[in-house]
C-alpha positions as a printed NumPy array, in Angstrom:
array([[  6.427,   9.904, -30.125],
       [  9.834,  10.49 , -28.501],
       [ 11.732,   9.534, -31.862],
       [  9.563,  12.152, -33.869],
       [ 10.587,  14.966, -31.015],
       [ 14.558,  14.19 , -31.404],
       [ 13.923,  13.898, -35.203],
       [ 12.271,  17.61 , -34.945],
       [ 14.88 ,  18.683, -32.262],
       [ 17.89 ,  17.194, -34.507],
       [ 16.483,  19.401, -37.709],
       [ 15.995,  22.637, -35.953],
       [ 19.438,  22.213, -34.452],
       [ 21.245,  21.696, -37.991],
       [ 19.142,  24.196, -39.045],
       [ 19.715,  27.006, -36.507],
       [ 23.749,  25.378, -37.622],
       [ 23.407,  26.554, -40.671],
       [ 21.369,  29.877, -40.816],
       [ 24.139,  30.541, -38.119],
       [ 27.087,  30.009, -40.934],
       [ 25.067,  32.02 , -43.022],
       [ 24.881,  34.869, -41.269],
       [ 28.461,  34.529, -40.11 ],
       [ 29.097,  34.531, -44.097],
       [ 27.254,  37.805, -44.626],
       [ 28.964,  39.283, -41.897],
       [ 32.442,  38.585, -43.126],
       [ 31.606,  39.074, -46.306],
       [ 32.243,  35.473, -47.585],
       [ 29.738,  33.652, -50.46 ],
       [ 27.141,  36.504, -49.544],
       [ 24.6  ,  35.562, -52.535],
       [ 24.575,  32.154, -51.585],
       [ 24.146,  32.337, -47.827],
       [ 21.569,  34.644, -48.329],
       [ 19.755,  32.392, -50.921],
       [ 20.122,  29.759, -48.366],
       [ 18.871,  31.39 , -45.156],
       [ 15.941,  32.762, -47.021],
       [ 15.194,  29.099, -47.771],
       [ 16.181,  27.849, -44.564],
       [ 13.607,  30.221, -43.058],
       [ 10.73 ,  28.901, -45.278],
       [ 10.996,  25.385, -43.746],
       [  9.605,  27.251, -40.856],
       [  5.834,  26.576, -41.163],
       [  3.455,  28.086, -38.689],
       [  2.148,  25.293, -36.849],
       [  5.931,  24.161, -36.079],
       [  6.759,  25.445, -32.525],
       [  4.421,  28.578, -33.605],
       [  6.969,  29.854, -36.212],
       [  6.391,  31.088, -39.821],
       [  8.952,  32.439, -41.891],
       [  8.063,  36.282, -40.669],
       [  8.558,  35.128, -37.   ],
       [ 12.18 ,  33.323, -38.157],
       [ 12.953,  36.3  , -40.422],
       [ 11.782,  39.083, -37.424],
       [ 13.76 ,  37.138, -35.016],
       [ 17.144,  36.466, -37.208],
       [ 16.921,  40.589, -37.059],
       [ 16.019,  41.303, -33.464],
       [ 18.778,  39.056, -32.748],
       [ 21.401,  39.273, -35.265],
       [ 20.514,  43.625, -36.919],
       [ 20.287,  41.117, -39.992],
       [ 19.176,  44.274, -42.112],
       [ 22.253,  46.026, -40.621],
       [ 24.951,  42.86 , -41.878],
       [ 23.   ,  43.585, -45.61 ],
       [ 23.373,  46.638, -46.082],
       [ 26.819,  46.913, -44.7  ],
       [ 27.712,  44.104, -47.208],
       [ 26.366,  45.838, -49.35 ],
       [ 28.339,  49.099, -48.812],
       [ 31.631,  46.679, -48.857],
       [ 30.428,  44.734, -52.047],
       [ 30.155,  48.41 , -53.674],
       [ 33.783,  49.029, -52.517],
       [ 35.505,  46.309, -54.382],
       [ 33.75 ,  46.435, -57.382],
       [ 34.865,  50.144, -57.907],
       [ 38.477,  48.495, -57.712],
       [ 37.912,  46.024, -60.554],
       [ 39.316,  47.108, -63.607],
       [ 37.767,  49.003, -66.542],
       [ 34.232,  48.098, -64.3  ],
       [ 32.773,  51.425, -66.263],
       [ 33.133,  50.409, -69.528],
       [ 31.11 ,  47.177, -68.934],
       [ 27.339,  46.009, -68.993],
       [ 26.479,  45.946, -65.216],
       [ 24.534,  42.079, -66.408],
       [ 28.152,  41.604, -68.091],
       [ 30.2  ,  41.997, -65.113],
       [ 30.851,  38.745, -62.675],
       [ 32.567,  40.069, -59.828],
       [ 32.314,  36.792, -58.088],
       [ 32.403,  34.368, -61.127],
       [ 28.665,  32.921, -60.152],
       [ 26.872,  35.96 , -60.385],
       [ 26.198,  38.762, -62.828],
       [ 26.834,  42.714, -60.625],
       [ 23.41 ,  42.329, -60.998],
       [ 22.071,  39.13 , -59.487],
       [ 24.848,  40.291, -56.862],
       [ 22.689,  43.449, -56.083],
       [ 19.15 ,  42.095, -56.56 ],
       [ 19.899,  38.782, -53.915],
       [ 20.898,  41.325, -51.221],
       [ 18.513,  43.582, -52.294],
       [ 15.98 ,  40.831, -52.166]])
């Protein structure tokens, strides 16, 4: 019984790890689309009868304690910033455009829109 606690207490730990990195990514601005992919996925492992969270509790709390919507949208605002920089950005199909070289403008919008 003891082994399945650490196992349980060794996963949440990497976990809370990594949704930390991610929102350390989205606040800095570094591999935004990705981290957010990730924590929204991360958050999903979270099933309600596991220490009484769901992925609304995980989700509410990563905002009470982190103004998650807050790190989004000023992403977002510095995202919208550098692409107005990129060059001849108006004459392009906003699908067409791959400010980061993974992702269309698009996708780029939609995951932290998401």
């Amino acid at each position: 019984s003891s082994g399945i606690n650490a196992e349980y207490g060794d996963k949440d730990k990497q976990r809370l790890y990594w949704i930390e990195k991610c929102i350390q990514n989205i606040r800095h601005h570094h591999c935004v689309v990705a981290s957010l992919i990730h924590l929204r996925e991360m958050c999903k492992l979270y099933s309600e009868s596991h220490h009484g969270y769901g992925y609304v509790h995980k989700m509410k709390q990563l905002e009470r304690d982190n103004t998650l919507i807050q790190l989004v949208i000023n992403d977002i605002e510095f995202y919208l910033d550098q692409t107005k920089k990129l060059p001849n950005i108006q004459d392009c199909k906003p699908a067409d455009v791959l400010p980061s070289r993974c992702y269309s403008h698009v996708d780029e919008l939609n995951e932290r829109l998401e």
